[in-house]
C-alpha positions in Angstrom: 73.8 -42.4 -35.4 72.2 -45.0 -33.4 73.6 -42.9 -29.9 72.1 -39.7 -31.8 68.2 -41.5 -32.4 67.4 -42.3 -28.2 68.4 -38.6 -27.4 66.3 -37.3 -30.3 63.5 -39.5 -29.3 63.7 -38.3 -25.6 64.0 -34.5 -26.8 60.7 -35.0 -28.7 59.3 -36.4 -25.5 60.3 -33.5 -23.2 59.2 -31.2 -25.7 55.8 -33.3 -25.9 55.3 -33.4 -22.5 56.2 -29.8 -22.5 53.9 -28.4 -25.2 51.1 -30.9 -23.6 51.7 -29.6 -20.5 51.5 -25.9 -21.5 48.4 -26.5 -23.7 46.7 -28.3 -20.1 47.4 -25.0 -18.1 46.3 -23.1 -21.4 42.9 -25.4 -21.3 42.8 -25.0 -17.7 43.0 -21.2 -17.7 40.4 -20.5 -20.5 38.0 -23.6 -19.6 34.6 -23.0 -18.2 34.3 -24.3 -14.3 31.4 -27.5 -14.2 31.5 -27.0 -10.2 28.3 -26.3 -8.5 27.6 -24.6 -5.9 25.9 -25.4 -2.8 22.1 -23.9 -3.4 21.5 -24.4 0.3 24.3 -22.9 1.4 24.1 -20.1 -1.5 20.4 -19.0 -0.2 20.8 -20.2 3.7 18.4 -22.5 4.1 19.0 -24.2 7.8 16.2 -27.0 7.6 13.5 -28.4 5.7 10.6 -25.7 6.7 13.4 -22.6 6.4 12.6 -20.5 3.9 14.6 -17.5 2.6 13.1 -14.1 1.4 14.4 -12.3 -2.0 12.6 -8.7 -1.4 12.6 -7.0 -4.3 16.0 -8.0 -5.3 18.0 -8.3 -2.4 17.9 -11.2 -0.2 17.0 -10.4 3.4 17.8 -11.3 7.0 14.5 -12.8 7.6 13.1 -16.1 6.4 9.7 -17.4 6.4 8.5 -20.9 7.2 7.2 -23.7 5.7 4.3 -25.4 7.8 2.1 -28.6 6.5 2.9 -27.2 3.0 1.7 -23.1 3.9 4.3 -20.2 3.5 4.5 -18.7 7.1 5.9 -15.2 8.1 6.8 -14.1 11.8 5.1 -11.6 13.1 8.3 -9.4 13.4 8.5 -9.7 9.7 5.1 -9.0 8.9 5.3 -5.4 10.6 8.5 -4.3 9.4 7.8 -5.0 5.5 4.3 -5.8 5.1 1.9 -4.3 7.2 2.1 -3.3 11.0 -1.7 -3.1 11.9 -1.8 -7.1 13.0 -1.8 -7.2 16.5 -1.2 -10.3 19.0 -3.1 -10.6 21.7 -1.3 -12.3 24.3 -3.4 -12.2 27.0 -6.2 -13.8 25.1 -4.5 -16.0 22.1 -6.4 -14.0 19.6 -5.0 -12.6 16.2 -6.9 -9.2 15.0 -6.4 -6.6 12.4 -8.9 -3.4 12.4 -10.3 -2.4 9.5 -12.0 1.4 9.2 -15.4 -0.2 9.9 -15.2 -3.8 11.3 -13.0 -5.8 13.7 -10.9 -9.3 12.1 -10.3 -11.2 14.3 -9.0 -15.2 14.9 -8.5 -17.7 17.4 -4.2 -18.1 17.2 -4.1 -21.8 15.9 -7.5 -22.0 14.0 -8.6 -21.7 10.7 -11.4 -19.8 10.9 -11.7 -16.5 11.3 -14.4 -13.4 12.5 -15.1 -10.4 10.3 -17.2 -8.2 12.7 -19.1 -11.3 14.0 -19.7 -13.0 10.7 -17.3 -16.0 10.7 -15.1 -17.8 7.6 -12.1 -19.9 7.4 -9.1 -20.8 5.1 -8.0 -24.9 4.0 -4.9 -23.7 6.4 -4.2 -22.8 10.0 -4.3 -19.2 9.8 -1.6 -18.4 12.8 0.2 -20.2 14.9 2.7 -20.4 17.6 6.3 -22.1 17.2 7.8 -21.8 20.6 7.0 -18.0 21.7 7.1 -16.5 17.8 3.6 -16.3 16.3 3.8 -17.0 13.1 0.7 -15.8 10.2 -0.2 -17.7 6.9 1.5 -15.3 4.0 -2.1 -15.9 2.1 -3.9 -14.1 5.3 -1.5 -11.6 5.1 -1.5 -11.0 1.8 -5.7 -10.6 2.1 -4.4 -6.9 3.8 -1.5 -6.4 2.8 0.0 -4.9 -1.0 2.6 -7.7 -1.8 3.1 -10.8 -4.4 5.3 -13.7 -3.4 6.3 -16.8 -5.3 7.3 -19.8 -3.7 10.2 -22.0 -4.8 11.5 -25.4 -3.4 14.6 -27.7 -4.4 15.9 -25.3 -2.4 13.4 -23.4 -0.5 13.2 -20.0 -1.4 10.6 -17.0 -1.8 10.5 -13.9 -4.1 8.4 -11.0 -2.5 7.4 -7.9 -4.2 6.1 -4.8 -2.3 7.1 -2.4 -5.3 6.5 -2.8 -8.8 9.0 -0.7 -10.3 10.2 -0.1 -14.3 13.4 -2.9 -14.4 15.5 -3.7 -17.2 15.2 -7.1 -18.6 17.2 -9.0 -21.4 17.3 -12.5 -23.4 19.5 -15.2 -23.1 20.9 -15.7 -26.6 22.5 -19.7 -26.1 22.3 -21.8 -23.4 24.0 -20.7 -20.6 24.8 -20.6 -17.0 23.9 -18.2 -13.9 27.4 -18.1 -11.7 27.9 -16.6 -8.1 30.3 -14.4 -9.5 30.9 -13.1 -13.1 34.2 -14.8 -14.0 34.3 -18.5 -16.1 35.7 -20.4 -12.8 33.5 -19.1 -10.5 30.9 -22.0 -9.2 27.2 -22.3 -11.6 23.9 -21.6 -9.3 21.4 -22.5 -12.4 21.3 -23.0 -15.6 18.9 -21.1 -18.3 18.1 -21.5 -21.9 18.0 -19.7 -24.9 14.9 -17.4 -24.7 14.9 -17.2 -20.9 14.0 -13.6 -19.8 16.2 -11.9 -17.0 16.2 -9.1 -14.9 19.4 -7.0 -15.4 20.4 -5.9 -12.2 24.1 -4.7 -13.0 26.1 -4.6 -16.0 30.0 -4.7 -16.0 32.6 -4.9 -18.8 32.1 -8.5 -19.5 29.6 -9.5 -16.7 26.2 -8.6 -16.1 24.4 -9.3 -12.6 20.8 -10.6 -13.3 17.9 -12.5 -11.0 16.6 -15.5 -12.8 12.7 -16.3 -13.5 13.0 -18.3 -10.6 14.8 -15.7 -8.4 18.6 -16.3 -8.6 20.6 -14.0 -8.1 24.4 -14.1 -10.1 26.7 -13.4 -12.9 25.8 -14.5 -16.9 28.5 -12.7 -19.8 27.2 -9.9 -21.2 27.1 -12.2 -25.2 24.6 -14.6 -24.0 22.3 -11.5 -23.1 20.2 -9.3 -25.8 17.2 -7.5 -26.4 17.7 -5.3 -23.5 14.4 -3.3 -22.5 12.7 -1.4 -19.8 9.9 -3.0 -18.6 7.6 -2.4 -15.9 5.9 -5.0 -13.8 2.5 -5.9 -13.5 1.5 -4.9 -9.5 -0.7 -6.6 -6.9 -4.6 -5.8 -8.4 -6.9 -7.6 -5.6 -5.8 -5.5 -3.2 -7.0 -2.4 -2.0 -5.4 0.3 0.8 -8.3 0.3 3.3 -9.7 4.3 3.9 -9.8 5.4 7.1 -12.9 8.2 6.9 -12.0 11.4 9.5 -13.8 13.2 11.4 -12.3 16.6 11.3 -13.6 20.0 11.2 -13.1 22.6 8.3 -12.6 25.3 10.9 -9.5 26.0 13.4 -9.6 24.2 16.7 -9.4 25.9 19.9 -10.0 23.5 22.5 -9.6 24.5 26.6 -9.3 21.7 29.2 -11.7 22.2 32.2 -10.3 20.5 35.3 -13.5 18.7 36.9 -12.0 16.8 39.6 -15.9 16.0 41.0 -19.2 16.7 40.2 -19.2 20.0 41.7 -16.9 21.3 38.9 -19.2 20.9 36.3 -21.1 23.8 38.4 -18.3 26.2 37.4 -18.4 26.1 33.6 -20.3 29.4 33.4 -17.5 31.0 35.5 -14.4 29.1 34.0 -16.0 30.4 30.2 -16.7 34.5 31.4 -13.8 36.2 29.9 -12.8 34.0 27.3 -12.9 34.3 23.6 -13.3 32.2 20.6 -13.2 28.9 22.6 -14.8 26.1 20.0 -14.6 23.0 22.3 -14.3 22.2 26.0 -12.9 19.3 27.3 -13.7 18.7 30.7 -11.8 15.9 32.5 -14.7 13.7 33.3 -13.2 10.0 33.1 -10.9 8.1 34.5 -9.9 4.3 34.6 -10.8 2.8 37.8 -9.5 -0.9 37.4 -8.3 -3.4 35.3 -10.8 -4.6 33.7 -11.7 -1.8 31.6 -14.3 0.2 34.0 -13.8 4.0 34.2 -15.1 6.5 36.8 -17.6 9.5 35.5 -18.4 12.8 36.5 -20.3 13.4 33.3 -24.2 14.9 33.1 -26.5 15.9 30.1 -26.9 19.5 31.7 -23.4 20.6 31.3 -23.5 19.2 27.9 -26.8 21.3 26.9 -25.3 24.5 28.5 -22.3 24.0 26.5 -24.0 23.3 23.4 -25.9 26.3 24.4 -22.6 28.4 24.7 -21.8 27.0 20.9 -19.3 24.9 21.8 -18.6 21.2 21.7 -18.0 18.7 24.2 -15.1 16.4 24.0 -15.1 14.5 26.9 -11.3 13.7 28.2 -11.0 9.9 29.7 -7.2 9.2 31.9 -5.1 6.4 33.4 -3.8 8.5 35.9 -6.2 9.5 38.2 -7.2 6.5 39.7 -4.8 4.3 42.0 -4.4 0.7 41.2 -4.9 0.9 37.2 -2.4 -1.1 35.3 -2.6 0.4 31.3 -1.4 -2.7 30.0 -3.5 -4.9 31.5 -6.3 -2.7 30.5 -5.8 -2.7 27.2 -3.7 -6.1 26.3 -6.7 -8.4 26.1 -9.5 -8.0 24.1 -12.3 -8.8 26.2 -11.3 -5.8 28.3 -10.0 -3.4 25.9 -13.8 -4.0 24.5 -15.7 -3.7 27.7 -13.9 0.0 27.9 -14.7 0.8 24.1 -18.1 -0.4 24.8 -18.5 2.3 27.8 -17.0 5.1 26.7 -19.3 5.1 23.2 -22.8 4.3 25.5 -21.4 7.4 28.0 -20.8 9.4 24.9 -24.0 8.6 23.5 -25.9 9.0 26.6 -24.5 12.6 27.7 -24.8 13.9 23.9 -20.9 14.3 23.5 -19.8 15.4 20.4 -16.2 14.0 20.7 -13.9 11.3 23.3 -10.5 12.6 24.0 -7.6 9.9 25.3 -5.5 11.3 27.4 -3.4 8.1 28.5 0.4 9.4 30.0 3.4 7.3 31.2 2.5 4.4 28.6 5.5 1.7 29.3 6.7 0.2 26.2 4.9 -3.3 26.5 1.6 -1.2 26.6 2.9 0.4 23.4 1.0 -2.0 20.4 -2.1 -2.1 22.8 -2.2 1.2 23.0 -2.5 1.8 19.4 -5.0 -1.1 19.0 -6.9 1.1 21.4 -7.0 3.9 19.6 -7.9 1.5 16.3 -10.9 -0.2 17.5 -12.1 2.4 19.1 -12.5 4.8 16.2 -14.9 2.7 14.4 -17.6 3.5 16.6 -16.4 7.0 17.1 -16.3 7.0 12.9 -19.8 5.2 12.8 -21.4 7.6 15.4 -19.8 11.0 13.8 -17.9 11.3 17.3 -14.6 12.8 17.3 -11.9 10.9 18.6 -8.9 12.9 19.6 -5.3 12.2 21.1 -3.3 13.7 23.6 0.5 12.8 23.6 3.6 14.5 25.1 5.7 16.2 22.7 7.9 13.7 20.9 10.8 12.3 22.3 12.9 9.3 21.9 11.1 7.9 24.7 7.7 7.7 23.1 8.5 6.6 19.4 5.8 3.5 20.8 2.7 5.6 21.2 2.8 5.7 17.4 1.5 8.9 16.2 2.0 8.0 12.6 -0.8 4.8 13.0 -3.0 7.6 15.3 -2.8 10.4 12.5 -4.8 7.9 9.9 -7.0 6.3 12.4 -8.2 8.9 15.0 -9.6 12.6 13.8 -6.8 14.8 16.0 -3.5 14.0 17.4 -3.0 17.0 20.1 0.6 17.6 21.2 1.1 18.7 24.7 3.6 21.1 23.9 4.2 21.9 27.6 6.4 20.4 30.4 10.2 20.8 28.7 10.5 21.2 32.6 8.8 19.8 35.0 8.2 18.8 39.0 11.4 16.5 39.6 13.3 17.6 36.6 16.8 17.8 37.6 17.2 21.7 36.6 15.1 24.2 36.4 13.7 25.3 33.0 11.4 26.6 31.3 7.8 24.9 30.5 7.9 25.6 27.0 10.5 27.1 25.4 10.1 27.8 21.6 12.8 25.2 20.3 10.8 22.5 22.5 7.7 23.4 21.0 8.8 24.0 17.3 10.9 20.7 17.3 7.4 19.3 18.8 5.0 20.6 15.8 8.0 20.0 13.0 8.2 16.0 14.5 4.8 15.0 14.8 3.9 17.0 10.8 6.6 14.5 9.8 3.7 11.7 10.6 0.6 13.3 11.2 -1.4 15.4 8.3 -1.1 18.7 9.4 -4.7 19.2 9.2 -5.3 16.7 12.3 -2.2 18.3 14.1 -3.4 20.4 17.7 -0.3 22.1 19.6 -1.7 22.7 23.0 -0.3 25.5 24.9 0.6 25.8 28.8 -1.5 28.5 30.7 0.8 28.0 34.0 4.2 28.9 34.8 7.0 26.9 37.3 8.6 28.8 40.1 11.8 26.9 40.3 13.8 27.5 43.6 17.4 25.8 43.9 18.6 25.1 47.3 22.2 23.3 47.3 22.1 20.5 45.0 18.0 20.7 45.6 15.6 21.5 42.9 11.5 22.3 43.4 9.1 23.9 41.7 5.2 24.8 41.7 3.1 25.6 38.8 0.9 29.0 39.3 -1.4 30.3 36.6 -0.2 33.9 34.5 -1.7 36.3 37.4 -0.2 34.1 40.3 2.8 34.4 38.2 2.6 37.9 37.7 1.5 38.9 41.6 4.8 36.7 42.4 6.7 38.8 40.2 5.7 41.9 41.6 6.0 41.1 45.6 9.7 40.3 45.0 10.5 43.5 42.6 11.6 41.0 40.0 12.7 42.4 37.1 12.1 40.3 33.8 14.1 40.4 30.8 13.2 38.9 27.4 15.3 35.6 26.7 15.9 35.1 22.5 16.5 31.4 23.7 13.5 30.7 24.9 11.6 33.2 23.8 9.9 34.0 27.1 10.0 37.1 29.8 13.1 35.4 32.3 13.5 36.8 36.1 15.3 35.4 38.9 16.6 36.9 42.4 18.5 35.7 45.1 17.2 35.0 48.8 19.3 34.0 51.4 20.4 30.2 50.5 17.6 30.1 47.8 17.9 30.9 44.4 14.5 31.7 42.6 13.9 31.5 38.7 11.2 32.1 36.4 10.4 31.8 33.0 7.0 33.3 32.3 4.2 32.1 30.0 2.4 35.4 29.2 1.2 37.4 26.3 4.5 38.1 24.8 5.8 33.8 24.8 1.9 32.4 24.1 2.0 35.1 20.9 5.5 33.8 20.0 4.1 29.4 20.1 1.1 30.6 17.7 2.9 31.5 15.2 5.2 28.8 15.2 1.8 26.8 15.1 1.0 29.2 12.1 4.0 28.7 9.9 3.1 24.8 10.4 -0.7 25.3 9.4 -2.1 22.9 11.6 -5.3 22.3 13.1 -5.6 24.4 15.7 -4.9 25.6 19.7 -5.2 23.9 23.1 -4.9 25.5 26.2 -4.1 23.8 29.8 -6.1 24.7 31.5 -9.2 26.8 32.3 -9.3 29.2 35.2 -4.7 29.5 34.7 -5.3 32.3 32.0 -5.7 36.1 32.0 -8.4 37.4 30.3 -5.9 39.1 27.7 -4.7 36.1 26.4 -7.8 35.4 24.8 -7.3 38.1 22.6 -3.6 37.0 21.6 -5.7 33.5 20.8 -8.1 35.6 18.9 -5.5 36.7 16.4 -4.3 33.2 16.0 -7.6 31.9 15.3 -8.7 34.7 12.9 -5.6 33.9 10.7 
């Protein structure tokens, strides 16, 4: 007996040690984790002034900045989720957003600030550089902007709101935790009590995903939640989308270009207008930058403004950056003082001559004159808007190329945007083509509707055809007007088919090494772009340019117009 007791004793000990064992891993296994997680490293905050963005509910690349206790976004930020009408000088240091009827505008790295000459300022700096990134006070912002934000330390983090959609809250039954994942072991971000409210963002079997009062985002079991209901937020109520007031007409547009290239062509209005029909507004090309700091050559007078006016038509006077040698776009328009000086002349010349409306024809605008350009166009319709003069747009048709000219941000500030739905082809293109073939044209109107109101939409329409001659590998071409066109057609016994493609009469013929193509604009392809223009609705006709057309045409334009 006393050899059978030690080996008894040491069975109950394995067994013991056995049953403790299992009951540990048992413990283990069904035991909630107390391990934390790293809240830095959970939202990313790199350094004491980092500050990371929740957007709606979603956590976002960008992060703002804490500076002397103020909130800061980039500027980067700021115009891809907040508002993109805050523009940075560079040349000039100056910070300025354009309202419908009044210029903001602050020194970068003060706190005061200029609203249309009247001055202010905030208990903060209102923008400031770190390095080359201008960075803007979120309060400033927010003073133009439709957004809410909540700022949270220990760690840094904000919530922004730029929608304030229905959302699906619950209550939290019994003190809980918020993990980064919905399982037991899986690392606690927060804590919440019973009677904490959360937003519901997911719900799972067991788990439901939910953002915290204080904007974290994790995992809390689906039997500490209750009193799930819909609920819609409260949104941003100081705040008010500014109006930008238009100047349009509540007829059809049909505006001709008249090439003045001196002050002898405004002697040959009478004669360009015999023949025509139904034309509402002439444009004659009258200004033209001269330098760089904002001047601009004129060929304008008051007499071929009265005998227009006379004639019943309006006078929209066209202003370039082409014409003159030596002008540098951006550096016209980049710095205030400049950009200003230009606005300033074009209203007095506008005023002075009786013009009824200023139209911008700026080509070949490089990408870094791209934001200028559009601040352009912003200041200078509140003196166009204040003085009842119409401010109108020309732009090429769109392309890839010239997303930056911004015809979205020129449909709400300026009164037309005018496509020039001509030059698919053009001098130095690498193939011959055609000018304006209906697909370019269509795809034209259908992409610039997609930003523009329809109703400030003008498709203009080429009165001039390319000769294209191919020689070897060697392409030229020169533009004639329809009866050149047709006279060439004629002296070499070209005969002209209709092309579906293009929608245009198509001829070509063969001389010695030279092969000759042409794609006619003529009754039959200008009848054809109208009602393309039609099915859109828009605003109205263009036509490049006076003295190129056949007197025909004007009744093809007539049926267009009287639609």
């Amino acid at each position: 007996m006393k050899k059978i007791i030690p080996v008894l004793i040491a069975i109950v000990l394995i067994i013991v040690i056995a049953a403790v064992s299992f009951g540990s891993k048992i413990l283990e296994k069904y035991s909630y984790s107390k391990e934390r997680a790293d809240l830095a490293e959970y939202f990313g905050v790199t350094g004491s002034d980092d500050v990371p963005i929740i957007l709606q509910d979603e956590r976002i690349e960008e992060h703002a900045k804490l500076f002397d206790g103020v909130c800061y976004f980039d500027l980067a930020t700021v115009h891809k989720y907040f508002n993109d009408r805050f523009y940075e000088d560079k040349k000039e240091g100056h910070l300025i957003y354009t309202l419908p009827d009044v210029i903001v505008d602050t020194l970068i790295g003060s706190q005061s600030v200029s609203l249309g000459g009247d001055g202010s300022s905030r208990d903060y700096v209102i923008a400031r550089y770190e390095g080359d990134t201008l960075y803007l006070a979120a309060d400033f912002v927010k003073e133009y902007s439709n957004f809410s934000y909540t700022l949270y330390t220990e760690p840094n983090h904000m919530q922004v709101y730029t929608e304030w959609n229905e959302r699906l809250t619950a209550t939290i039954t019994k003190d809980t935790q918020v993990r980064y994942q919905g399982g037991i072991k899986s690392d606690i971000l927060t804590d919440v009590s019973e009677g904490d409210k959360v937003i519901v963002l997911e719900e799972m079997e067991t788990w439901s995903k939910v953002k915290t009062e204080d904007s974290f985002i994790g995992y809390v079991e689906n039997k500490r939640l209750s009193a799930k209901t819909p609920e819609t937020p409260t949104p941003v109520t100081d705040y008010a989308e500014p109006v930008y007031e238009s100047n349009t007409r509540d007829h059809k547009i049909n505006l001709a270009w008249h090439a003045v290239g001196g002050a002898a062509g405004n002697d040959t209005l009478s004669e360009m207008m015999a023949g025509t029909k139904g034309i509402n507004v002439i444009s004659p090309t009258w200004f033209a930058l001269s330098d760089n700091e904002g001047n601009f050559t004129s060929f304008a007078t008051t007499d071929y403004v009265a005998r227009a006016h006379d004639m019943g038509l309006e006078v929209w006077g066209l202003v370039d950056n082409f014409s003159n040698e030596g002008v540098d776009t951006y550096e016209v328009l980049a710095g205030a003082s400049t950009r200003s000086h230009l606005i300033d002349g074009l209203i007095n010349a506008a005023l002075e001559y009786d013009l009824d409306g200023i139209n911008i024809d700026f080509e070949n605008i490089s990408l870094d004159a791209g934001e200028p350009f559009i601040e352009f166009i912003r200041e200078l319709s509140i003196p166009c808007r204040q003085h009842g003069i119409v401010l109108s747009v020309d732009n090429y048709v769109p392309m890839g190329y010239t997303e930056h000219y911004n015809r979205k941000e020129q449909g709400v500030v300026a009164d037309y945007v005018i496509i020039m739905g001509y030059d698919e082809h053009y001098n130095g293109s690498a193939a011959a083509g055609s000018v304006a073939s209906i697909d370019f044209v269509d795809n034209g109107i259908a992409n610039t509707v997609a930003d523009v109101p329809a109703n400030k939409v003008i498709n203009a329409i080429p009165f001039y055809t390319r000769i294209w001659e191919t020689k070897g590998t060697t392409v030229t071409s020169q533009a004639v007007g329809m009866e050149l066109a047709q006279q060439y057609i004629a002296d070499h016994n070209i005969t002209t088919e209709w092309d579906e493609k293009t929608c245009q009469n198509y001829g070509e013929y063969q001389s010695g090494d030279s092969y000759y193509q042409v794609w006619l604009e003529d009754a039959d392809s200008i009848r054809v772009k109208l009602s393309v223009m039609s099915k859109y609705e828009i605003a109205g006709v263009a036509e490049w340019k006076l003295g190129f057309e056949v007197d025909s045409i004007w009744d093809v334009i007539g049926e267009y117009m009287n639609q």
